[in-house]
C-alpha positions in Angstrom: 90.2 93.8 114.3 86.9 93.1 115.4 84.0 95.9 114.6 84.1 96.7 118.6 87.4 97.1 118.6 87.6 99.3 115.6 84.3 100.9 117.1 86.0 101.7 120.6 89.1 102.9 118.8 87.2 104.7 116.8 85.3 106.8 119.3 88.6 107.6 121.2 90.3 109.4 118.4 86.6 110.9 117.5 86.2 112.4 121.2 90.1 113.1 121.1 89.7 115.4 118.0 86.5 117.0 118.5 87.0 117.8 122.7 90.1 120.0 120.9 87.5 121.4 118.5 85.3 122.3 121.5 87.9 123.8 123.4 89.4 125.6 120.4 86.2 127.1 119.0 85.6 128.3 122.3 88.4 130.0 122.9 87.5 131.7 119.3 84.2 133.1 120.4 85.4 133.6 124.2 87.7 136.3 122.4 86.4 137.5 119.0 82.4 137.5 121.6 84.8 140.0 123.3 86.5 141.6 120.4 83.7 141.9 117.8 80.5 143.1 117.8 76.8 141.6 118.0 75.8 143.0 114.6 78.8 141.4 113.2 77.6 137.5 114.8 74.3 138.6 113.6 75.5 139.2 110.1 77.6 135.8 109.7 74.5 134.1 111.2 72.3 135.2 108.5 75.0 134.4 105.7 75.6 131.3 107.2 71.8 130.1 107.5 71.4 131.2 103.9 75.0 129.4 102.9 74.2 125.8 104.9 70.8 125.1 103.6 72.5 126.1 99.9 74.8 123.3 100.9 72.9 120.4 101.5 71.3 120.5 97.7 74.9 120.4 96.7 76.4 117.7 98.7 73.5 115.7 97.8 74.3 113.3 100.7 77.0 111.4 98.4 79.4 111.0 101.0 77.2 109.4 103.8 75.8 107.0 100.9 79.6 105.9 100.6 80.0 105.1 104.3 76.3 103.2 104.4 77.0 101.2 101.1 77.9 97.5 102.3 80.3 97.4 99.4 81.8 100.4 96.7 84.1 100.9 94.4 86.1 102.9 92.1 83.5 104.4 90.4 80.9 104.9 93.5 83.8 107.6 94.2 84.1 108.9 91.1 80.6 109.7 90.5 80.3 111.5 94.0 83.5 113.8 94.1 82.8 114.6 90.6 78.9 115.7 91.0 79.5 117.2 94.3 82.2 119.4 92.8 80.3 120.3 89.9 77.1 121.4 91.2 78.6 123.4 94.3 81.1 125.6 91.1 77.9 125.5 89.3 75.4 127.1 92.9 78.7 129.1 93.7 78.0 130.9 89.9 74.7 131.8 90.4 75.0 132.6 93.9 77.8 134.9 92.7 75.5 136.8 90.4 72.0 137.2 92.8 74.4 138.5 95.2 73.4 142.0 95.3 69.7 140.8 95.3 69.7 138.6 98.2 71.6 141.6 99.8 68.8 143.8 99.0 66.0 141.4 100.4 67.3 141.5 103.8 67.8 145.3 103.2 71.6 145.2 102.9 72.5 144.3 106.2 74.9 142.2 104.5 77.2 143.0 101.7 77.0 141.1 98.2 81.4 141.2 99.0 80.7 139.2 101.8 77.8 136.8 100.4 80.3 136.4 97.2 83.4 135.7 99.7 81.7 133.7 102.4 80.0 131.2 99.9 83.7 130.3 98.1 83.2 127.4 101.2 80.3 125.6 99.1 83.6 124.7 96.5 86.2 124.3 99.1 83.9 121.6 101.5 83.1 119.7 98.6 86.8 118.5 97.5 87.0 117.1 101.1 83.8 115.7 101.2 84.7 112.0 99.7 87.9 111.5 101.3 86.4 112.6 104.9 83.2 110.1 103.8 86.0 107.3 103.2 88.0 108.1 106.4 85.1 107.9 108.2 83.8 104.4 106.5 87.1 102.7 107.0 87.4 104.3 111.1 90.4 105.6 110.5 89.7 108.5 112.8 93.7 109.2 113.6 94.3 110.7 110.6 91.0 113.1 111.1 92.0 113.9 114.4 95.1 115.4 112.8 92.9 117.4 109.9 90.3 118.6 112.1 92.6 119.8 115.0 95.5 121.7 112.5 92.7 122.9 110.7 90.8 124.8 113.8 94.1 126.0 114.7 95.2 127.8 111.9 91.8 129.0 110.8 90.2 129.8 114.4 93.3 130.3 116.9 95.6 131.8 114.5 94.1 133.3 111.4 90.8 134.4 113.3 92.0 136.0 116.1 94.6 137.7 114.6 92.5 139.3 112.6 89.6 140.2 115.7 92.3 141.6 117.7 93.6 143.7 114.3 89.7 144.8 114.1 88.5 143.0 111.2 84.8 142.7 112.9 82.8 140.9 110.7 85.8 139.3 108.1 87.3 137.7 111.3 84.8 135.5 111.5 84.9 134.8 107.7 88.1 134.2 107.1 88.2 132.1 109.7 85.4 130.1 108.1 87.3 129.8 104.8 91.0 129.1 105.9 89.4 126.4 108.9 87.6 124.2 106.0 89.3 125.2 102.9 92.5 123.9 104.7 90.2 120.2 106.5 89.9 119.5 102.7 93.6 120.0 101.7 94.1 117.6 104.7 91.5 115.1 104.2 92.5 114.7 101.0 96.1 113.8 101.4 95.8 111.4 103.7 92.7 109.5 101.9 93.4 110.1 98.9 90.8 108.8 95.8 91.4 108.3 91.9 90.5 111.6 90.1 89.3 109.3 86.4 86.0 110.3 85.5 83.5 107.7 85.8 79.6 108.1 84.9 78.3 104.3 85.2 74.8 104.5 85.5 74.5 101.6 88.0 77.1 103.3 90.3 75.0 106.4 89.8 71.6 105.1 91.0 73.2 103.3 93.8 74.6 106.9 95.0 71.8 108.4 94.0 69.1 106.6 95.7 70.4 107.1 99.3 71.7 110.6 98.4 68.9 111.9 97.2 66.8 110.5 100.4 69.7 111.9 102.2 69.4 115.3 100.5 65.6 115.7 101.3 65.9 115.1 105.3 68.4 117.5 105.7 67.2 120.5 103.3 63.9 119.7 105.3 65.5 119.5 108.3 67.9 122.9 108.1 64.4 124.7 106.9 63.2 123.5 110.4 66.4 124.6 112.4 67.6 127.6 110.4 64.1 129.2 109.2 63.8 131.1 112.6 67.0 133.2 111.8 66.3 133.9 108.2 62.7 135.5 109.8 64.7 137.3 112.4 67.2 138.7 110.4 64.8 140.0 108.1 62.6 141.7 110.6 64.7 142.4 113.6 67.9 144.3 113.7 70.9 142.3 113.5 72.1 142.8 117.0 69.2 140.9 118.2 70.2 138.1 115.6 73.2 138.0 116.9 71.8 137.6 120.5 69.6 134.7 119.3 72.2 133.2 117.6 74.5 132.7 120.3 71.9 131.6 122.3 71.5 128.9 119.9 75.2 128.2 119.8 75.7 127.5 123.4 72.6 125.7 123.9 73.8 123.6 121.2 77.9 123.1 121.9 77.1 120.0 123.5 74.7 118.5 120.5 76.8 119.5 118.2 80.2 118.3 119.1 79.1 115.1 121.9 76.9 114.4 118.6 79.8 114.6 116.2 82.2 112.3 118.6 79.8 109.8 118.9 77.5 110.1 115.3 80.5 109.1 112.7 81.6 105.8 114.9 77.6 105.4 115.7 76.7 105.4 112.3 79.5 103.0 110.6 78.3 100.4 113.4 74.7 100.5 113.1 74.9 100.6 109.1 77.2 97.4 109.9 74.6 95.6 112.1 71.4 97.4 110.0 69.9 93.6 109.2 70.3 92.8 112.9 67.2 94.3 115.0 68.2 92.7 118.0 71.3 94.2 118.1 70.6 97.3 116.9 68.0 97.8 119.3 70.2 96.9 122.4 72.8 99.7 120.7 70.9 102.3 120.0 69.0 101.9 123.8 72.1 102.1 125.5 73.6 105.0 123.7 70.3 106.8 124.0 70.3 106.2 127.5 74.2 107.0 128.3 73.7 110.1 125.8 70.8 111.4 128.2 72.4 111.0 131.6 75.6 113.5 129.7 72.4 115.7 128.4 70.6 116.0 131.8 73.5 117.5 133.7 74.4 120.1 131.2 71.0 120.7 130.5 70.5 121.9 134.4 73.6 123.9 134.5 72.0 126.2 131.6 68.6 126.6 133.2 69.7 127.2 136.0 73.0 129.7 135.6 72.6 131.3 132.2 73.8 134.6 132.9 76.9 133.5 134.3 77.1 130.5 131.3 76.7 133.2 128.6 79.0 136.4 130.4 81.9 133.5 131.0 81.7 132.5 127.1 80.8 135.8 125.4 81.3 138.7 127.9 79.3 141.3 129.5 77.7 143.0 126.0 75.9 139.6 125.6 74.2 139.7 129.1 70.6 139.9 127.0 71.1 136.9 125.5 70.7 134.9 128.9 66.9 134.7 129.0 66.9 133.1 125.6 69.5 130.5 126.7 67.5 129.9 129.4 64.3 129.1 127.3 66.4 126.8 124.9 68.3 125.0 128.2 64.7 123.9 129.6 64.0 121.4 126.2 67.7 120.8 125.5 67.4 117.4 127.5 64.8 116.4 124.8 66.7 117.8 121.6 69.7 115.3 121.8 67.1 112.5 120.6 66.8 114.1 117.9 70.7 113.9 116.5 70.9 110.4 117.5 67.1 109.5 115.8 68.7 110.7 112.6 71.9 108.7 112.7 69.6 105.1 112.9 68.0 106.5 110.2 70.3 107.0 107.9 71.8 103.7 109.1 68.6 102.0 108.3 67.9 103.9 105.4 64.2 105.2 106.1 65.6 108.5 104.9 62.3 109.0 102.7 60.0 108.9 105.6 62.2 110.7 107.8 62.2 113.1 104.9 58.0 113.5 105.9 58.7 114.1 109.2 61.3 116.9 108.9 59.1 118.4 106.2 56.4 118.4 108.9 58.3 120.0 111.5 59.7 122.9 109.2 56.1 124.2 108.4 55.3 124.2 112.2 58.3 126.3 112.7 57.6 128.6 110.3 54.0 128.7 111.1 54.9 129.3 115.1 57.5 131.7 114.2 55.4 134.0 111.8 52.4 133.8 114.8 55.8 135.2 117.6 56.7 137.8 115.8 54.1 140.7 117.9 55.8 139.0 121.0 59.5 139.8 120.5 62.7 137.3 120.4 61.5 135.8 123.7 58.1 134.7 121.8 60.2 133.7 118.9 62.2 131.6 121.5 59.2 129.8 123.2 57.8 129.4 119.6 61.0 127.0 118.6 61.0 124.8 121.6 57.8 123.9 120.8 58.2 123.0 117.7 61.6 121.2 118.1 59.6 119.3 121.0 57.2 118.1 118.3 60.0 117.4 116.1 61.8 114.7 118.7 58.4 113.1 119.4 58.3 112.3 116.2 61.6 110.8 115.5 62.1 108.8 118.4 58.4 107.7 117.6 59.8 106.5 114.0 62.8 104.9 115.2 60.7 102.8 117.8 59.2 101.7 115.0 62.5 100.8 113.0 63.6 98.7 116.0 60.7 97.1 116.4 60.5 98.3 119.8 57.4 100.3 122.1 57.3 103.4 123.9 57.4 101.7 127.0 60.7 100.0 126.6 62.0 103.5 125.0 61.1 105.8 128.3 62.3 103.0 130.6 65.8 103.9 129.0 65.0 107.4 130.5 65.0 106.2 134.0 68.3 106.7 135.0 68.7 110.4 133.6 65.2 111.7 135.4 66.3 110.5 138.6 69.8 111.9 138.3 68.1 115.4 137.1 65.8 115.5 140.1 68.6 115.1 142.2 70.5 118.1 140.3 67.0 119.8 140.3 67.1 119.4 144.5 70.7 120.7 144.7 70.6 123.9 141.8 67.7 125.3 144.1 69.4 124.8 147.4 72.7 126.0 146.0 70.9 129.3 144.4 69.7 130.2 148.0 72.3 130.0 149.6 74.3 132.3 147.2 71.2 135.0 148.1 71.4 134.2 152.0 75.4 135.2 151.8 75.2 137.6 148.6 77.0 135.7 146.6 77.1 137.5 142.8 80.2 137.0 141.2 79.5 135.2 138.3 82.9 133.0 138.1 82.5 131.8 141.5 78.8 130.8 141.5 79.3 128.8 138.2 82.6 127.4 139.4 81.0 126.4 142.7 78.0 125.1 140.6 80.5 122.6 138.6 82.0 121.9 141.2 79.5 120.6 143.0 78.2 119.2 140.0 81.4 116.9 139.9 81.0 115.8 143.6 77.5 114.8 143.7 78.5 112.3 140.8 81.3 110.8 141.9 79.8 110.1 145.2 76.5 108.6 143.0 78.9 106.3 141.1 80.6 105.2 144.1 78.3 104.8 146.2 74.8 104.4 144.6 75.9 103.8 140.9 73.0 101.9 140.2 71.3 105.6 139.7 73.1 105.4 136.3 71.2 102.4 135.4 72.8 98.5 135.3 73.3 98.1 132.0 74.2 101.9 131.1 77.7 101.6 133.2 78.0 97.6 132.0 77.7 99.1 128.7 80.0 102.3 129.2 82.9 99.4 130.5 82.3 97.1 127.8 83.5 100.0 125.6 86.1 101.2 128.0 87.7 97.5 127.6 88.3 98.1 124.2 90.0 101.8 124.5 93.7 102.0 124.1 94.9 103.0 127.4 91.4 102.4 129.3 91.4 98.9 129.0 93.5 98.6 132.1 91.1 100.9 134.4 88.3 98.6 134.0 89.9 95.9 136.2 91.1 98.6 138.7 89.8 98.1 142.4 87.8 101.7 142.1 85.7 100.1 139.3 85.4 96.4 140.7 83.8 98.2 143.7 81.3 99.9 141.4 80.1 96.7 140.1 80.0 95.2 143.4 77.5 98.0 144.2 75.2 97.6 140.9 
């Protein structure tokens, strides 16, 4: 099969499995937001921040250095399950004993039981973090469909909810945590299995080691830059208004995380496949870059623009505070998605080190704007991060011109498309919002379903009948991949689409 084919494929089972994630993780926090309180989000925000940048020195990056590696073997795996799993028992340990001292540094509003119990997922992720790596290398995104979606259905649907509804507050949302990807690695590991000898080869280790440790160093830098802002909050604001942040943050950044996650794995195995090829590359990236920020643009108005009614559909009406922060995040989210997709041709290109510099860079701005917000409350806190993650996608996508061998120029004519379909969303969002004050219109569900609605129409009728405000080669592209999707293949020669490219 040809890499296309195995990309397209690929990409179907990826969206397949993580559009069930989405809509399964929001069901979650569309009841335990209704069941549970703030404090408690705010509390698993902070032992989460704290737990995922403790992470990311223990994976080392091992299991993406597998998936870019032209060529492994027996003892590339060895080296990496084996290390991982030591040094995460070994973190767990210590982790175990400063318990009641990190507890008391953020003035116990956590508990060293729930620090001790929570960070039990540094052992159980790293026993799934080879075979996932070596599912994702060989595309053989079926069989993680079928781990990710049993996974979030015991451990969010079933286990978490059960216990929210039984009013478990804050050890709902853990045990969630733990059954969800304790049970991914039972999973993953079945169905990829790997030889459990013990190998120590020092040439298999320095080839591991080299990416991994470049690996390692972007993404501690870059979970300082992303995650500082709640370690600073929880420590001087009280956890409610974490929590208020936080969920902010995880809205603004459902569609990053799982339209980044669908597309990233697939993404990366390509471009580390093409990584000697700058021509191709180039056209690649461009194009997802470009399809990525027409998707980005519409959701991006949709939070500006209704963020009340976005955040009391998800969460409920005890989270109605939380809307003004959404709405600060939703006005840059159109320029954060660069920044996911900057790090996947990175890693596929291996300029981890001087990414590395970069994200370094951008977490000493954060902190630095962060510490300056504090007098001026979570909304200065808010402004502060924009800002900063602003910074922080200039200078990616400025890195990974470079890596292409590309210009400016040629990278915001790939923006074309997505500015004119956002001013025409812009047009519509204002002339929809007064009308709903002419006829006093103020249920929320209705306004936002009207809104999507809407939304839908106006981009049909675009495609149909002016699709060339996608951009040429954006839809040529989007087909070209559609011909190689099981069951999609067919639509592509339909009359509906032949009249779209009559149109371009």
């Amino acid at each position: 099969m040809s890499l296309k084919k195995k990309a397209a494929k690929g990409l179907t089972w990826q969206v397949a499995a993580l559009g069930i994630q989405a809509v399964i993780n929001i069901i979650f926090i569309m009841v335990l937001g209704r069941l549970v309180a703030p404090e408690s989000f705010g509390t698993v925000a902070l032992l989460t921040v704290f737990l995922t940048f403790i992470e990311k020195f223990t994976e080392f990056g091992f299991g993406a250095a597998l998936i870019q590696r032209k060529t492994y073997n027996e003892k590339h795996v060895s080296f990496a399950f084996y290390t991982t799993l030591l040094v995460s028992s070994i973190v767990y340990l210590v982790i175990f004993l400063v318990a009641p001292w990190i507890s008391g540094y953020f003035d116990s509003k956590f508990s060293t039981l729930s620090l001790r119990v929570i960070s039990c997922l540094l052992i159980l992720k790293s026993l799934g973090v080879v075979s996932r790596s070596l599912l994702i290398r060989e595309m053989e995104f079926k069989k993680l469909f079928f781990a990710i979606v049993i996974s979030n259905v015991v451990g969010n649907l079933i286990v978490g909810i059960t216990l929210g509804v039984l009013g478990y507050e804050i050890w709902a949302l853990i045990i969630a945590l733990i059954c969800t990807h304790g049970l991914a690695s039972i999973i993953v590991f079945i169905l990829k299995g790997h030889s459990l000898k013990m190998y120590f080869d020092k040439k298999e280790r320095n080839d591991i080691l080299h990416f991994g440790t470049g690996l390692t160093l972007l993404r501690v830098f870059n979970i300082m830059g992303m995650q500082i802002d709640k370690l600073i909050i929880g420590k001087f604001f009280p956890l409610n208004t974490l929590g208020m942040y936080e969920r902010s943050q995880f809205v603004i950044n459902l569609p990053k995380v799982y339209l980044g996650k669908s597309l990233d794995s697939v993404m990366f195995t390509t471009l580390s496949k093409v990584q000697d090829d700058i021509p191709k590359i180039q056209n690649f990236f461009y194009r997802f870059m470009s399809v990525i920020s027409l998707m980005m643009v519409v959701i991006a108005m949709v939070l500006f623009f209704y963020p009340k009614e976005v955040i009391m559909a998800f969460l409920g009406p005890k989270w109605e505070d939380a809307a003004p922060i959404l709405r600060i995040f939703a006005a840059f989210a159109y320029i954060q998605m660069f920044i996911r997709f900057s790090d996947t041709l990175v890693r596929a290109k291996n300029a981890l080190y001087k990414s590395s510099i970069i994200k370094l860079i951008f977490a000493i701005i954060v902190f630095g704007l962060v510490i300056l917000a504090i007098p001026y409350g979570i909304t200065g806190i808010s402004y502060a991060m924009v800002v900063a993650i602003s910074i922080h996608a200039i200078m990616m996508i400025h890195l990974c011109i470079k890596l292409i061998d590309s210009n400016w120029l040629d990278f915001l004519k790939i923006l074309i498309p997505s500015i004119k379909l956002g001013a025409i969303l812009i047009v519509k969002n204002l002339a929809l919002l007064a009308m709903f004050k002419s006829f006093g219109i103020e249920n929320i569900f209705l306004t936002l379903l009207i809104a999507l609605a809407l939304d839908g129409i106006i981009l049909l009728a675009l495609l149909f009948f002016s699709p060339a405000i996608y951009g040429k080669k954006n839809i040529n592209f989007a087909l070209n991949l559609a011909e190689n999707l099981p069951g999609v293949s067919k639509f592509t020669k339909s009359n509906a689409v032949q009249r779209i490219k009559s149109k371009l």
